[in-house]
Each structure stands twice: as C-alpha cells, then as structure tokens.
C-alpha positions in Angstrom: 15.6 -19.0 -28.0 13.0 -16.2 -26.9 11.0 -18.9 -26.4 13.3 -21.0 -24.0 13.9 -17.3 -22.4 10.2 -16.7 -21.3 9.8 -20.5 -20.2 12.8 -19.9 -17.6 11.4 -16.6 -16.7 7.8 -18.0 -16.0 9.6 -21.4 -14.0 11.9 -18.9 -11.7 8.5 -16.5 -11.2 6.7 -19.5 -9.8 9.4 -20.6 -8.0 10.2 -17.6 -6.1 6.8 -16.9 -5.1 6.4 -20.6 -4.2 9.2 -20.6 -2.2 8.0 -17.8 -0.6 4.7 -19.6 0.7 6.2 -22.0 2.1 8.9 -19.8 3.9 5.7 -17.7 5.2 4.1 -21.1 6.4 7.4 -21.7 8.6 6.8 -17.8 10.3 3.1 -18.6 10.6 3.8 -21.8 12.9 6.6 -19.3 14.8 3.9 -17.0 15.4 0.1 -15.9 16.3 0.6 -12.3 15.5 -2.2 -10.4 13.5 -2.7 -7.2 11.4 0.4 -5.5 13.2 1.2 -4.3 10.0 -2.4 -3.4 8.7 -1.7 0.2 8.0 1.0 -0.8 5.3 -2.2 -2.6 3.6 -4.2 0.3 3.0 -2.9 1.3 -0.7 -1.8 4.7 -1.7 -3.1 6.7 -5.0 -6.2 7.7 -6.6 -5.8 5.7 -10.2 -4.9 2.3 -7.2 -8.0 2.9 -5.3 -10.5 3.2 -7.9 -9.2 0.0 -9.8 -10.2 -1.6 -5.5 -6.2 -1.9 -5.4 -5.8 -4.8 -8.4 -2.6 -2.6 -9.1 0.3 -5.3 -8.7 0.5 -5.6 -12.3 -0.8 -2.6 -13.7 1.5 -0.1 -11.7 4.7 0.9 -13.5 5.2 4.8 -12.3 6.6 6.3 -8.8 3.3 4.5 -6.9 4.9 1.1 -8.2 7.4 1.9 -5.1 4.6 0.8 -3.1 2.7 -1.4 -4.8 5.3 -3.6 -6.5 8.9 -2.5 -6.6 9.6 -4.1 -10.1 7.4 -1.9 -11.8 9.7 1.4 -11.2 12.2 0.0 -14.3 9.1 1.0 -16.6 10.0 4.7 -15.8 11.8 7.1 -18.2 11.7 10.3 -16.0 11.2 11.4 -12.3 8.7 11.8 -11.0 7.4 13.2 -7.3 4.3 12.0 -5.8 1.6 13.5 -3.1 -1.4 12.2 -1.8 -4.1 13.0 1.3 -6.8 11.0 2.1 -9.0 11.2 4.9 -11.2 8.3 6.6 -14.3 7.7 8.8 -15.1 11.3 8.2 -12.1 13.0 9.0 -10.9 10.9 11.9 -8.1 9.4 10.2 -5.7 11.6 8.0 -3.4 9.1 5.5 -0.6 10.7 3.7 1.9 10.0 0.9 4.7 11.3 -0.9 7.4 9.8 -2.8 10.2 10.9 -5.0 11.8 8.0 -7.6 15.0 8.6 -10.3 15.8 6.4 -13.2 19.5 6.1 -12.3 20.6 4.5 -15.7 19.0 2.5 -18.4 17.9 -0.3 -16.3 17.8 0.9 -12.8 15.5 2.9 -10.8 15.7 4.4 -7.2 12.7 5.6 -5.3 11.7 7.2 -1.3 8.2 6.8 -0.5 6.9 8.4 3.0 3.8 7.0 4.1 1.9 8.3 7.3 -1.2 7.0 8.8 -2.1 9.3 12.0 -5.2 10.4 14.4 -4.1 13.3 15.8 -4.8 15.6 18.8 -6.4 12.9 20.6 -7.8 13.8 24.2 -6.3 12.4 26.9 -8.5 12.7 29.9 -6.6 10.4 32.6 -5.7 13.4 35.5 -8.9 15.3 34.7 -11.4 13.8 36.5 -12.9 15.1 39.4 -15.5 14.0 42.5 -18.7 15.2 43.4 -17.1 17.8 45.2 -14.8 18.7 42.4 -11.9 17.9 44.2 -9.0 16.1 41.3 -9.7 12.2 40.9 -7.0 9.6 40.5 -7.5 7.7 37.4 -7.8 4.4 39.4 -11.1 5.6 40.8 -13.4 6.2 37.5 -16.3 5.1 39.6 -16.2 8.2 41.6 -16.4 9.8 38.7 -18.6 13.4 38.4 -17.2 15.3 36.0 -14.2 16.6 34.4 -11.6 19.9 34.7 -10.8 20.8 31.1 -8.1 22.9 32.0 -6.3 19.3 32.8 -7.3 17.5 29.6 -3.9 17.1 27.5 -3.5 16.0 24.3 -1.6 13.3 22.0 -1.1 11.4 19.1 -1.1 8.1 17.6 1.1 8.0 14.0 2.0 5.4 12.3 5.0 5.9 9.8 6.4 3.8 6.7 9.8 4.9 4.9 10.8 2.9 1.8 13.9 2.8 0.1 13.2 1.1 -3.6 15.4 -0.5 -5.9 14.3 -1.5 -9.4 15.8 -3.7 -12.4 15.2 -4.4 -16.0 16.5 -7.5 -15.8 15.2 -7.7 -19.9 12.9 -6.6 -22.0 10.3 -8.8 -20.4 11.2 -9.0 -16.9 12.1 -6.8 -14.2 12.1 -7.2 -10.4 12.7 -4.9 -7.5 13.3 -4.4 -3.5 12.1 -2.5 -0.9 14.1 -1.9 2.4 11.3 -1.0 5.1 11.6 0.8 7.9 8.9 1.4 10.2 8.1 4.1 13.3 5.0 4.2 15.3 3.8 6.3 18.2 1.1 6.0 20.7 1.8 9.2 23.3 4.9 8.5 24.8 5.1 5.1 23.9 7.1 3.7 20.2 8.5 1.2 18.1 10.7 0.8 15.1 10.9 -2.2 12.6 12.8 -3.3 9.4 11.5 -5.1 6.8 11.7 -5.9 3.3 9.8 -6.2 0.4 10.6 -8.3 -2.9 8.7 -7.9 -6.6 8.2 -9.2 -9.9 7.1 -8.4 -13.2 6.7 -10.1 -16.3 5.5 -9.7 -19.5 4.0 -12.6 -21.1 3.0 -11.0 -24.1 2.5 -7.6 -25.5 -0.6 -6.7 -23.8 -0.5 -9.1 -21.3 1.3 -9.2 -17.9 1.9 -10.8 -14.5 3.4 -9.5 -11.8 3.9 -10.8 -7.9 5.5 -8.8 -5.1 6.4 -10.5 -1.6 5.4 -7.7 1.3 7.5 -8.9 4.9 9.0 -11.6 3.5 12.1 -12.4 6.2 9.1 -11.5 8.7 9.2 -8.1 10.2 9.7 -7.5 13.9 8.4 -4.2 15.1 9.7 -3.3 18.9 7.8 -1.1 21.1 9.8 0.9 23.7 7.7 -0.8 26.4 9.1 -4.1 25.9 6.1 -5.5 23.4 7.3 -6.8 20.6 4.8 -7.8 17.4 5.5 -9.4 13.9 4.4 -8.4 10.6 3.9 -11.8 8.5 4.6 -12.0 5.1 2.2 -11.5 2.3 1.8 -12.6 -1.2 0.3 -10.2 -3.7 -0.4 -11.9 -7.2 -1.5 -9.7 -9.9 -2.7 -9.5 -13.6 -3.2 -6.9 -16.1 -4.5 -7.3 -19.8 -4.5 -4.2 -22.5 -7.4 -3.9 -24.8 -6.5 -0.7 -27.4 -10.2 -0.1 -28.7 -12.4 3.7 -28.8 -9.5 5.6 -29.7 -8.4 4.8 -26.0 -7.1 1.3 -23.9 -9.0 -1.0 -22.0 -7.3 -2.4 -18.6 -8.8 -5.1 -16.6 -6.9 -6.3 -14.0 -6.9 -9.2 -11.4 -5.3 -9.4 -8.1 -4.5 -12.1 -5.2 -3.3 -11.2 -1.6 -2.3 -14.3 0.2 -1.6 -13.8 3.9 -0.6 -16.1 6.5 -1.8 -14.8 9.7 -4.7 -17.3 10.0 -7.5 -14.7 9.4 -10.2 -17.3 8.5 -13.9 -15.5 8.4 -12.1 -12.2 8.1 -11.2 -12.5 4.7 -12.8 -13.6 1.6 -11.8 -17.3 1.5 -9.1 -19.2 3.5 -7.3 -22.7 3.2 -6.3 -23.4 7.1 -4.1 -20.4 8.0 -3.7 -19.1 4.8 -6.0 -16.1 3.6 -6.9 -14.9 0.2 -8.6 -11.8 -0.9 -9.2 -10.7 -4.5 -9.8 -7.5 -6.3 -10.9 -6.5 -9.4 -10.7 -3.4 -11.7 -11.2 -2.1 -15.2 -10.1 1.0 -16.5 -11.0 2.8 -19.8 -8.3 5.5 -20.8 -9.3 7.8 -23.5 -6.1 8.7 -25.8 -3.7 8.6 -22.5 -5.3 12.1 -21.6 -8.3 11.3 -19.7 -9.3 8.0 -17.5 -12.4 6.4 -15.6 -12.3 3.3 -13.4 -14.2 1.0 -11.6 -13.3 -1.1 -9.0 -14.1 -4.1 -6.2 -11.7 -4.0 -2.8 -10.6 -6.8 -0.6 -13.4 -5.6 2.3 -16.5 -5.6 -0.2 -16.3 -1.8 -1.5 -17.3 -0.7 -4.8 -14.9 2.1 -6.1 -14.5 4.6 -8.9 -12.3 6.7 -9.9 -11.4 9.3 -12.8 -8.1 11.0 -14.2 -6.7 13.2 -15.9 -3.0 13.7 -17.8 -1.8 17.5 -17.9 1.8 18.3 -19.8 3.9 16.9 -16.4 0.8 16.7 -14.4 -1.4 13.4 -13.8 -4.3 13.9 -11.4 -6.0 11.2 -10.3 -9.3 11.0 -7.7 -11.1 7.9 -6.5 -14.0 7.6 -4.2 -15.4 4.6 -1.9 -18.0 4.3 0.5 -17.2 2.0 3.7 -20.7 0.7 5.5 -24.2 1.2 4.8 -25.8 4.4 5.2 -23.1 6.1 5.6 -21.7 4.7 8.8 -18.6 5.1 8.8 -18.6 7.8 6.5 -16.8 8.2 2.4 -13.7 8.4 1.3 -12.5 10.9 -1.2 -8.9 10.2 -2.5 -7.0 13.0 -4.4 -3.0 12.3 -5.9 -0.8 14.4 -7.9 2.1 13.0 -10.1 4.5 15.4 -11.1 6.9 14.3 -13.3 9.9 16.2 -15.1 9.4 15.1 -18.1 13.1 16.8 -19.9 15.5 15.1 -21.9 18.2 16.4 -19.7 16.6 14.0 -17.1 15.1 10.8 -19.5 16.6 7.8 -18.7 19.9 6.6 -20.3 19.3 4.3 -23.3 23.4 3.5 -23.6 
C-alpha cells in the first residue's frame, strides 16, 4: 500500500507541474511581456544564496514562504525572519522579513515582506539653467549650462512583495502550499498594484531524498500602473532536488534546481527550447553536527557563491557572499539573515 501511495503521489506531482507548462504556454502566446516581475526572482536568505539559490527542495523553515510554500509544514515552532542585502555597491538596498506559525499539526501560516528600493534618487528636471543662469524648461536640455541645486528634488523607486502562505502536510511524505501575492511598486509619483499566486510541492521520495516544485505566477499576474500601463508577470516553474549524506559527524546536502520560464528569454538564459527558458543551479552544503555550516554554490547568471552559518539556542545566522562582473564592476554582495525562532513547548506544534 505505501507503495501504491508514493506512485500516486509522484503521478499527481508530475501532473500538476505538467499541467502547469502548458497553462504557461497558453499566457506566453497571450503575451510579450518580460522580467516585469524580476525583482520577485532575486531570492532572499543567506543559507539560499550561498547554495546559488538551488533551495526549492532543501528549504523547509520561515524562508520556505518564499522559496516554496510547501516546505513551511516541516516547521515545529515560529519563527521570525530579517534580512538586508545591499547591491552594486550600495545602490540597491533589498530587504526581508517574515513571520510564520504552525497553526496545528499539519498546517502552517506565514507573512513575508519583501522590498527592493533605490532611494533618494535625484531628480533634476526643473533645475536646469542657461548660460545666463536664468531657469531652463526641461524640454530644452540643449541649452543646457548648468544646474541650480537648490531646485534638485528627490524621489524613490520601491518595489514591494507581501505574501500570505498557506502550508499542508498532506502525509508524511508530501506536503504542498500557496502563496497569495500582492504586489506595490513606485516610481515618484507614479504606481501599480498586482495579485498573484503561487502554488508548491514537496515530496519525499525516500528518507534522504527529496523533490520538490513550486509554480511562481501561475494564473499570470497583472500588475497595473496608475498611468494606464499595464504589464504581466508570466508564470514560472521552479524544479528542485535535494539529497542527504550523514557522514564527518555532520550532513552532506547537494542540491539541484530548474527554473523554467516562459517569457521567451532565448540567449539571456542558460539554455532555451523556443519560448521556453531554463536556468539551473547548483549547491552543496556541509553542516557540522546542526551547529555550524559552509556552502558553496553556482547561480542562474554565472556567480560562484559561498556561504557559512551558524545555529545559536533560538538563533540561526546565516551569511553568503557573491561577486557580480569581473574586477569588481559592479561591485560584491554581502548577505547577512537572522532566524529567530521561539523554540517553547508552549508554542511547538500540535501533534493531536
């Protein structure tokens, strides 16, 4: 019977997630929209980022809110989340928190906030000023001399992501979850909103084995700006594998990921079948008697990451690094994120 049960569970995996690349060809033909949704793609946490973001699979604590909804029903306590990164030396500040519940003994609720923003940006439209420093309308930047920094204003451009997660242990081998996505962005005095929705997977094939899928976008998610501009986030197809390895007093983890996407991105991504992109990633990590951790890891764009951690009593603090360009062009990025989680039995899940 157990093994009937896991037969069915692998059939319905497949068939979901094959049903979902065909759904996404459907939204592809609808549409030629493109990375509206890129800063959703970016990954949050220090243990994700120094695996290169193979993480479908492997994540199974607050981050999984993120990465793959399903893997929140692995979690016996709450936990709260932060995270900062900056990119392309300080331009870019990216930000995370989260806060996820087991709400009985096979559900799970989570909120993760996710902000993406370059702030204070000059805006230098109604400064400019002639050769005879008189003010300079904007539509005549050839008679442009100079500028009157008293008139230089400044704005922002943020990019926000809200999701509301809802996990299952469906059994002891499977469990799947859902996102509800909403989205804000703002460019000055410009914005947009969007819902979306995000569907996941996990399954364990055996006991150190597991796959795990989650569907990002999958109705297609329509982001409309106040100006009348409207764009589409397509869907996209994450595919994941993890494998334990208990050996050094410690655990081995090499894991395997997939990202299909449909948006026709060709040369831009690491191999393509007509419209349909794929990019892999790749990481192993070595954790030393579930205290200490290093990792090593290859991104979608061609980065080499690594990472180390550490687990305090109710602490885990996790730091990754990458470098993007040669020589240092667009500068490094240092990630830092702290788990907290309250780790009481007034608060573990319920096992009745």
């Amino acid at each position: 019977m157990k093994l009937i049960r896991n037969i069915l569970n692998i059939k319905s995996f497949l068939f979901i997630f094959l049903s979902i690349a065909v759904c996404s060809q459907y939204s592809f033909a609808a549409s030629k929209a493109k990375y509206a949704g890129e800063f959703l793609s970016i990954g949050i946490g220090g243990r994700a980022l120094g695996l290169g973001g193979a993480y479908t699979a492997v994540a199974t604590d607050i981050t999984a809110g993120y990465w793959n909804p399903a893997g929140l029903a692995s979690m016996d306590y709450p936990q709260v989340s932060l995270m900062h990164d900056e990119r392309f030396a300080g331009l870019v500040n990216y930000d995370y928190g989260a806060v996820a519940i087991p709400y009985d003994k096979n559900t799970t609720f989570a909120l993760s906030v996710i902000r993406l923003g370059v702030d204070n940006i000059p805006d230098t439209r109604n400064a400019g000023i002639d050769a005879n420093g008189n003010p300079l309308p904007p539509d005549r930047w050839q008679d442009l001399a100079g500028l009157n920094f008293d008139k230089i204003t400044y704005f922002n451009a943020a990019d926000w992501g809200f999701l509301l997660s809802y996990a299952n242990q469906s059994t002891t081998s499977f469990s799947y979850g859902v996102n509800l996505k909403f989205i804000y962005r703002s460019l000055d005095n410009t914005s947009a909103n969007g819902i979306g929705i995000d569907v996941g997977t996990r399954y364990r094939v055996m006991d150190n084995f597991y796959l795990a899928g989650s569907a990002q976008d999958i109705t297609t998610t329509l982001v409309a700006w106040s100006n009348g501009t409207n764009e589409l986030i397509l869907p996209t197809l994450k595919l994941g594998s993890v494998y334990y390895i208990e050996a050094f007093n410690g655990r081995f983890a090499p894991a395997f990921d997939v990202d299909l996407r449909f948006e026709n991105r060709r040369y831009s991504s690491m191999a393509h079948l007509g419209g349909i992109s794929f990019d892999f990633r790749e990481g192993l990590e070595f954790e030393y008697k579930n205290i200490a951790a290093i990792r090593i890891g290859y991104s979608e764009i061609g980065t080499i990451n690594i990472g180390a951690g550490i687990k305090l009593p109710k602490l885990a603090i996790d730091y990754s690094f990458a470098r993007f360009g040669a020589e240092e062009q667009l500068g490094d990025t240092h990630r830092i994120s702290l788990i907290f989680t309250i780790e009481s039995e007034r608060f573990r899940r319920q096992t009745e």
